[in-house]
Phi, psi and omega in degrees: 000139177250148177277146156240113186295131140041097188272125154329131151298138153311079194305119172245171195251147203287167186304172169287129167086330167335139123006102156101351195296159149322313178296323186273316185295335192082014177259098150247144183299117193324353183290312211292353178273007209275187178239155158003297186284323211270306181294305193292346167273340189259341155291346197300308193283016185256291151228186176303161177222113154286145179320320177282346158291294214280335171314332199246346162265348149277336188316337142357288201236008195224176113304179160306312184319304173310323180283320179314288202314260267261314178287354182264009161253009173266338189277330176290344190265346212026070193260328165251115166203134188287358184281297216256013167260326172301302174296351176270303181323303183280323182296323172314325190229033165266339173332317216244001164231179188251191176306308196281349156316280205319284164321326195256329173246023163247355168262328168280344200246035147064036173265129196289156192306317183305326176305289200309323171300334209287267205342285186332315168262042176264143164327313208283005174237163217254147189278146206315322177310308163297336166305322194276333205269312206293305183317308210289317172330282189293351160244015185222124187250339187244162191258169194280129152285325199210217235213296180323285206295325181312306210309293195308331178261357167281306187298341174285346200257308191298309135022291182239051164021055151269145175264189216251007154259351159254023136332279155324322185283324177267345186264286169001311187285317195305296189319305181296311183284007160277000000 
C-alpha cells in the first residue's frame, strides 16, 4: 500500500501593496527604483517615442505632474521630439503603406495632424503611385482577371491606406498594359 503524505501548505506570496509585499517593506527590486527618467531614456535608446507614447508607457510608475516635468526636460534636451519620431516612423513604413495608413497610425501613437502632413510632404519619398505600384507588384503576379480579382486587389491597395484614385490608376495601368 502506498501512503500520500499530506499536501504541504503553500506559501503564497501576498498582493501588490499588501503587508510584507516589496512595495511596502522598502526591499524593492532594482527594476522598481529605477526614476522616471532614467526608465524614459532607456525607451528613448531602444527608438523614437512620440511624447504620448512615452507618456503613456510611464503613466505606471508616476504621476502625471511628474511624468509632464521629466518629459519637457527630455525635450529641452532633445532627447524627445514628435518631430523626429514623425520622420523615423514614416521612412520605416512608407515602402509597405500609403499616406492615410501612415497618417491614421501617427495620429493614434499622438503626433498632431499638422506635424504629421508636413513629415508626409517632405520631398524624400517616392511619390504615393509608385509606392502602391511597388506594394501591388509584390503581392500580386497577376493582373485582376475579372470584377472578382479587381475588388480583391483594390481592397488590398485600400488597406494599406492608398486613396482610391491611386487605386484606380495602378489596377488602371495593369489593365492597359495586357
Amino acid at each position: 500500500m502506498i501512503v500520500v503524505p499530506p499536501e504541504l501548505p503553500r506559501r503564497v506570496s501576498p498582493a501588490r501593496g499588501e503587508r510584507g509585499s516589496p512595495e511596502r517593506s522598502g526591499t524593492s527590486s532594482r527594476k522598481q527604483e529605477r526614476t522616471l527618467k532614467q526608465r524614459a531614456v532607456a525607451y528613448l535608446a531602444r527608438r523614437e517615442h512620440s511624447r504620448a507614447e512615452l507618456a503613456k508607457k510611464l503613466s505606471a510608475y508616476g504621476e502625471q505632474e511628474e511624468i509632464d516635468r521629466v518629459l519637457n526636460s527630455l525635450q529641452d534636451a532633445k532627447l524627445l521630439s514628435d518631430q523626429r519620431f514623425a520622420a523615423a516612423f514614416i521612412r520605416s513604413r512608407a515602402e509597405r503603406f500609403g499616406a492615410g495608413r501612415l497618417r491614421q497610425e501617427l495620429r493614434q501613437r499622438g503626433v498632431e495632424g499638422e506635424l504629421a502632413e508636413q513629415e508626409l510632404n517632405t520631398g524624400d519619398l517616392l511619390p504615393e503611385i509608385e509606392r502602391a505600384r511597388v506594394v501591388w507588384q509584390k503581392k500580386f503576379a497577376d493582373q485582376p482577371a475579372d470584377a472578382r480579382e479587381w475588388a480583391k486587389q483594390a481592397r488590398f491597395l485600400q488597406g494599406r491606406g492608398f486613396s482610391g484614385d491611386i487605386i484606380r490608376r495602378v489596377l488602371k495601368e495593369t489593365d492597359e498594359t495586357q
